[in-house]
C-alpha positions in Angstrom: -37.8 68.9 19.4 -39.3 71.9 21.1 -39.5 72.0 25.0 -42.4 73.8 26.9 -42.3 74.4 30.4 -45.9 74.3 32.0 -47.4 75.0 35.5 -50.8 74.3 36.8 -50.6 76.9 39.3 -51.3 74.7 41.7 -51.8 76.1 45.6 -51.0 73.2 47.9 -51.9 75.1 51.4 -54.6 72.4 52.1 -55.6 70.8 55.3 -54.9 67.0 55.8 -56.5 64.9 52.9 -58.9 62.8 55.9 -60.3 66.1 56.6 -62.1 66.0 53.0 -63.8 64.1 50.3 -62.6 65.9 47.0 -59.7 68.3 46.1 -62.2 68.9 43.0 -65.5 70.3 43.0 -66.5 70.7 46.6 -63.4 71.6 48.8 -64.4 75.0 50.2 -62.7 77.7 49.3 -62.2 79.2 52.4 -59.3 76.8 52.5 -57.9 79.6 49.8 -55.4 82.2 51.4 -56.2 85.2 48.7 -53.0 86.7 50.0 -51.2 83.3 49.1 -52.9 82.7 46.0 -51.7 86.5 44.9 -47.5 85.6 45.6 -48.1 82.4 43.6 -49.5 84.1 40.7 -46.0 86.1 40.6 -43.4 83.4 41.1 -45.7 81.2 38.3 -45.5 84.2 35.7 -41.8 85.1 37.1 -40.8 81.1 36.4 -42.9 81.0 32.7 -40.1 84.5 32.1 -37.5 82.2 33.2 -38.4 79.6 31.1 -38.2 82.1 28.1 -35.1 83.5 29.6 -33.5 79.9 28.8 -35.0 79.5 25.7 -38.2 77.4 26.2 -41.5 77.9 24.9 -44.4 78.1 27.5 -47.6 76.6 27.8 -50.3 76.8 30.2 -54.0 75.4 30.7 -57.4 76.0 32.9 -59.2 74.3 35.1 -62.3 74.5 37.3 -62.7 74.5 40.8 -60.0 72.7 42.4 -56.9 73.6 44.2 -54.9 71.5 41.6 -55.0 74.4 39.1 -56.0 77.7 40.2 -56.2 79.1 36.4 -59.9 79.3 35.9 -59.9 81.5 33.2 -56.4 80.9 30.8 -57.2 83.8 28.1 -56.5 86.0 31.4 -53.1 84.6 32.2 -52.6 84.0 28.5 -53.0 87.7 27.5 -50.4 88.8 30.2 -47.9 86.6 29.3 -48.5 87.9 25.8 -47.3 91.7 27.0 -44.5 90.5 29.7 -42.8 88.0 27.1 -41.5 88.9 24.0 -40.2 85.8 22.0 -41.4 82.5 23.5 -44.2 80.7 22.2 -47.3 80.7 23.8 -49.7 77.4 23.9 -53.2 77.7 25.7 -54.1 74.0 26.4 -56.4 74.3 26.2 -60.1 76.1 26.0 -62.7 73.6 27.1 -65.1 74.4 24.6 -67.3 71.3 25.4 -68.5 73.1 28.5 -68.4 76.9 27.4 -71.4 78.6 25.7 -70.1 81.1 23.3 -67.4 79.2 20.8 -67.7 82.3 18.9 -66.2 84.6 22.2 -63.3 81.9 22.2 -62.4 82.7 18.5 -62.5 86.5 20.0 -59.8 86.0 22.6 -58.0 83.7 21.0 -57.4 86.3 17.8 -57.0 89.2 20.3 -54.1 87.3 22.4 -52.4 86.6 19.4 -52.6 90.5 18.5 -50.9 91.0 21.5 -48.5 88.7 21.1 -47.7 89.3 17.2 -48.4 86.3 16.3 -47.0 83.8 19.2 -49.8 82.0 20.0 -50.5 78.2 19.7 -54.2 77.9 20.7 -55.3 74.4 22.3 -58.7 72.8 22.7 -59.5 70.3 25.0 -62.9 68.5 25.5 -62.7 69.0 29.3 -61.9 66.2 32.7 -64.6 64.4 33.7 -64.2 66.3 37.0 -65.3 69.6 35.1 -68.5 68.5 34.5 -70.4 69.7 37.7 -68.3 73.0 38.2 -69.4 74.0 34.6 -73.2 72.9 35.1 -72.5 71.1 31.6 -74.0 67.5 30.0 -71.4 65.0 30.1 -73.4 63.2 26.9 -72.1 64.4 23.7 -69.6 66.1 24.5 -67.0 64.8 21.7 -69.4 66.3 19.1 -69.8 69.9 21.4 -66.2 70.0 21.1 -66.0 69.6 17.5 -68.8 71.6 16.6 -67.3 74.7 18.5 -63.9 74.1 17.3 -65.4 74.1 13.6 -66.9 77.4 14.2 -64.2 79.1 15.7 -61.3 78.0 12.5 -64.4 79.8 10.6 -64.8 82.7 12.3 -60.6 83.1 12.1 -61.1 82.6 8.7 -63.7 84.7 7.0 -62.9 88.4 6.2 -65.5 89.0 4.1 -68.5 89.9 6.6 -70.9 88.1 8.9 -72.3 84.9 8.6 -74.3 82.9 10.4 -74.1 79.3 12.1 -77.1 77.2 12.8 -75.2 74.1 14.2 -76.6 71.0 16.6 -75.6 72.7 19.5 -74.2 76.1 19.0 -76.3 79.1 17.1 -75.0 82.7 16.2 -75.8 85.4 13.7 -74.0 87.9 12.4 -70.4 86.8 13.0 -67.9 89.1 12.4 -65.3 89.0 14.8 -62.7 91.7 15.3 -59.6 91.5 15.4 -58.7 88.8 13.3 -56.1 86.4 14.4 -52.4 88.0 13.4 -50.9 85.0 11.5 -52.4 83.8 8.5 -54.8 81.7 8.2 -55.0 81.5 12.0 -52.9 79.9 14.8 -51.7 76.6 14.8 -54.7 74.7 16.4 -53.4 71.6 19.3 -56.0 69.2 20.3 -55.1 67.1 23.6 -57.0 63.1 23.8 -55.9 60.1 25.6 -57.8 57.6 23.3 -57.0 56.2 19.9 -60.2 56.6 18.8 -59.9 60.3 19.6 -56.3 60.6 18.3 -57.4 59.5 14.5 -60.0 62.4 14.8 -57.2 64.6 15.3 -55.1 63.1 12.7 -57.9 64.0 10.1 -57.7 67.3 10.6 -53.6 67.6 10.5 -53.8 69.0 14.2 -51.2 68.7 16.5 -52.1 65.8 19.2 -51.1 66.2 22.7 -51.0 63.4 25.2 -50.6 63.9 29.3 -48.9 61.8 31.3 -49.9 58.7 29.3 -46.9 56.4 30.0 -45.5 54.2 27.4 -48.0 51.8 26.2 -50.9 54.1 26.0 -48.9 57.3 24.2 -47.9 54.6 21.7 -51.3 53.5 21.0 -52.5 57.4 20.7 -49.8 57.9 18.5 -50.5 55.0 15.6 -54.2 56.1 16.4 -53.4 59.6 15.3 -51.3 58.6 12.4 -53.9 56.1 11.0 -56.3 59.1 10.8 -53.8 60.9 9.2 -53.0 58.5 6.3 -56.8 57.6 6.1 -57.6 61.5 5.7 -54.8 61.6 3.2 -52.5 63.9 3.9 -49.7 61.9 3.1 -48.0 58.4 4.8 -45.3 60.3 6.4 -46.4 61.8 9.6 -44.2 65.0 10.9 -42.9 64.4 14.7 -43.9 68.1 14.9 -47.4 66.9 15.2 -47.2 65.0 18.2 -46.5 66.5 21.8 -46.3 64.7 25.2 -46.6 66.0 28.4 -44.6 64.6 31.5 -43.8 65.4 34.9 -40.1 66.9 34.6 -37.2 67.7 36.8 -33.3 68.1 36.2 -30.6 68.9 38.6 -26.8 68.6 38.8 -26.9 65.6 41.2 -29.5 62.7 41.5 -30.1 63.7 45.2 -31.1 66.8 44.3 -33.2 65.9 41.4 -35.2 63.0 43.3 -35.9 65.4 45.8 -37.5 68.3 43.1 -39.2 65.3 41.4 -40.6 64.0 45.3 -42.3 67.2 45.4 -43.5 67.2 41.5 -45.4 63.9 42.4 -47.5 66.0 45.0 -50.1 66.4 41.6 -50.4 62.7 41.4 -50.9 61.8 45.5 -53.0 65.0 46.6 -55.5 64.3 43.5 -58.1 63.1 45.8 -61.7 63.0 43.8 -65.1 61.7 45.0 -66.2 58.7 42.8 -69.7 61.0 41.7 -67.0 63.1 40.0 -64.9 60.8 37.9 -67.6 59.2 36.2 -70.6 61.1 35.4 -72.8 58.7 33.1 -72.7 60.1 29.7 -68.9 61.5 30.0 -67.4 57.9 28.5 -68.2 55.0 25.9 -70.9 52.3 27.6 -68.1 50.0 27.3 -65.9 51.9 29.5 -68.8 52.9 31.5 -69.3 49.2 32.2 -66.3 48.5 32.9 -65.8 51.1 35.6 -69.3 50.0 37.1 -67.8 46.4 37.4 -64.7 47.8 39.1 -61.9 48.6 36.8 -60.2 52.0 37.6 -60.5 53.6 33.9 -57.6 56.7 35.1 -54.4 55.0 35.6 -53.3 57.7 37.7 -55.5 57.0 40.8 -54.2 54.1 41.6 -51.1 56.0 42.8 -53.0 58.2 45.0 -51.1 58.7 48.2 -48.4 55.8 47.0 -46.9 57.3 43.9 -42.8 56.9 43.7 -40.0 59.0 41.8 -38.9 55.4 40.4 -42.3 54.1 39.9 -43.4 57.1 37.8 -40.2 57.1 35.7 -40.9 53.6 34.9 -44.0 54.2 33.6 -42.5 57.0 31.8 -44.8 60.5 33.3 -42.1 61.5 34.5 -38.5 62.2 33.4 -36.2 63.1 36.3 -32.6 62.8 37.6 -29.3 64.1 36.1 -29.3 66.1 32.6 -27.2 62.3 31.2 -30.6 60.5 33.2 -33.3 62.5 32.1 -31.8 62.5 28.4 -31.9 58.7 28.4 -35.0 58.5 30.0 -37.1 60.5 27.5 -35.0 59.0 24.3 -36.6 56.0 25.4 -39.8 56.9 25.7 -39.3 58.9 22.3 -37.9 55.8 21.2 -40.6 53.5 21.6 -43.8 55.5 20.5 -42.1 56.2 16.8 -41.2 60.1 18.6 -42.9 63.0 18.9 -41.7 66.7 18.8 -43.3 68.0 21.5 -42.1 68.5 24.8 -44.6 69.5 27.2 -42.6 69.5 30.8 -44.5 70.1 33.9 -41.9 71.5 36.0 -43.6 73.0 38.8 -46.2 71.8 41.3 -47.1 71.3 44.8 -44.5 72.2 47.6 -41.7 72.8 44.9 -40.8 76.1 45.8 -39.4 79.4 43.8 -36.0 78.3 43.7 -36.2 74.7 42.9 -38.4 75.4 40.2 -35.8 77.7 38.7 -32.8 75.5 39.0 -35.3 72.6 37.3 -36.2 74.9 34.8 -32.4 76.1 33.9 -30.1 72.8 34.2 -32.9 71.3 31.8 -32.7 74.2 29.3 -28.9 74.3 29.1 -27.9 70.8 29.5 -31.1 68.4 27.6 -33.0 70.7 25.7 -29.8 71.2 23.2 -29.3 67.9 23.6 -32.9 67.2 22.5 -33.1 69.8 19.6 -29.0 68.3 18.0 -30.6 64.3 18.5 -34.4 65.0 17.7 -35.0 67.2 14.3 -38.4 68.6 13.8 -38.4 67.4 10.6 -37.8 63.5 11.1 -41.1 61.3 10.2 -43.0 60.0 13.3 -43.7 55.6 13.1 -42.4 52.4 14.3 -40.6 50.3 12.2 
């Protein structure tokens, strides 16, 4: 199993939740210290070279907009972690190329970062939350076939060496594509695709990808999982699935004494309870199936999460298992089960910083987890095992 420690780069200096509708969206920025924003930009890259230091990969996303993740623009960070690291991995998850215009200036940064890196990068693709829709001045309809279309295009452009060509697709068009540089490893990175939907997950399977779930708890990650390998088998590329093609993402913190790690893992939940987001933002009409959409429209809250807005506990989030957190012996068991009961996965995608969990905290997650689990993990999970249930 491979462990990736991950940040949001979150800025939590807000003003009481009563005294606004959305953290997404529409909360002004002039609730955004610059000064602030520029000492969390170090400590987050300073904690990714920790992570290294210890012997973890690192991954990092975008988002738009919202104080949850201030990393509008991930090729950015992605390209200076490139030049300050020198042997960690690198996963972008991911590029919401749903909601971006140019698929083709993707491929371009993508293949440059990886230049820079010598061939470190893992590039993700995501189709984009709900809540993205607005800030990107995008069409929630279609956006599952935007997404495909663009990723399509860019494995393309990594791919051809011998001149331009031209794409004249539903909903992207370019001439003359040519793009230089091309990508450093051969035939181009390894591609990730993150879904939360079975349906979505057997798309991903077709295409041998590597599926990435967030915080999806136990039953759900097990349904993603058998929806994945089902597109896999039906695709053809064998009945055996690798582990190393499936990767979950949880809220994670480890410390040498259960006092100490509830406390870190307190302060972790500060993503789930500040996530405050206007109804007009969760559900743009388009954005989900008209099943779902009905559904919601009759009352059923389709994000799990936002029912523990505000209420969220360290012991009610382990239970539903986004988040692992406690002694290195707790957190161990804790993800073991989990691993356990979805048929595994060899991913580890642990969000170990956000909200009020300051410089030093972070570091001490970040450490006791890489010397005391992650070996743990790597001697009890091979990469090489089959994924399934018996």
């Amino acid at each position: 199993m491979k462990a990736w420690h991950f940040s949001e780069n979150a800025y939590p200096y807000l003003p009481p939740s009563d005294e606004f509708d959305s953290i997404r969206v529409t909360l002004p920025n002039r609730n955004y210290d610059p000064r602030k924003g520029a000492a969390l930009y170090d400590r987050y890259l300073d904690e990714w070279l920790i992570a290294e230091a210890e012997g973890m990969d690192i991954m990092l996303n975008e988002h738009h907009q919202t104080a949850t993740c201030v990393d509008p623009a991930a090729p950015l960070v992605l390209a200076a972690l490139a030049r300050l690291t020198s042997k960690a991995r690198l996963l972008i998850l991911g590029n919401p190329v749903a909601n971006r215009r140019q698929p083709v200036r993707v491929a371009e940064e993508m293949a440059m970062v990886d230049i820079l890196s010598k061939g470190r990068v893992e590039v993700g693709f995501v189709r984009g939350v709900p809540y993205e829709i607005s800030a990107a001045n995008s069409n929630p309809v279609r956006m599952n076939e935007r997404q495909w279309e663009a990723m399509d295009l860019i494995v393309k452009a990594w791919t051809t060496h011998d001149g331009p060509f031209s794409h004249e697709g539903r909903f992207f068009h370019h001439r003359m594509v040519n793009i230089w540089p091309r990508p450093y490893q051969a035939p181009h990175p390894p591609i990730w695709v993150s879904t939360m939907s079975p349906s979505g997950a057997a798309r991903v399977g077709e295409h041998g990808y590597i599926q990435a779930t967030f915080l999806t708890g136990f039953d759900s990650t097990r349904a993603v999982y058998d929806g994945y390998r089902r597109g896999w088998r039906q695709a053809g590329l064998g009945n055996d699935v690798p582990v190393n093609r499936l990767a979950y993402a949880a809220l994670v913190y480890t410390a040498p004494t259960e006092a100490e790690a509830y406390a870190g893992a307190e302060k972790l939940l500060w993503y789930i309870t500040a996530n405050k987001v206007a109804k007009q933002f969760m559900y743009p009409p388009g954005y989900m199936p008209l099943e779902a959409q009905a559904k919601q429209m009759r009352g059923a809250a389709l994000d799990p999460h936002m029912g523990l807005l505000g209420k969220a506990t360290v012991e009610k989030a382990i239970e539903s298992g986004i988040m692992f957190a406690g002694t290195p012996d707790q957190v161990f068991k804790q993800i073991k089960k989990l691993y356990d009961h979805v048929g595994g996965f060899g991913h580890l995608l642990n969000m170990g910083q956000a909200g009020f969990l300051e410089h030093e905290e972070t570091a001490l997650g970040i450490r006791t987890f890489a010397r005391e689990v992650y070996p743990r993990l790597k001697d009890a999970f091979a990469d090489d095992v089959i994924s399934g249930r018996d």
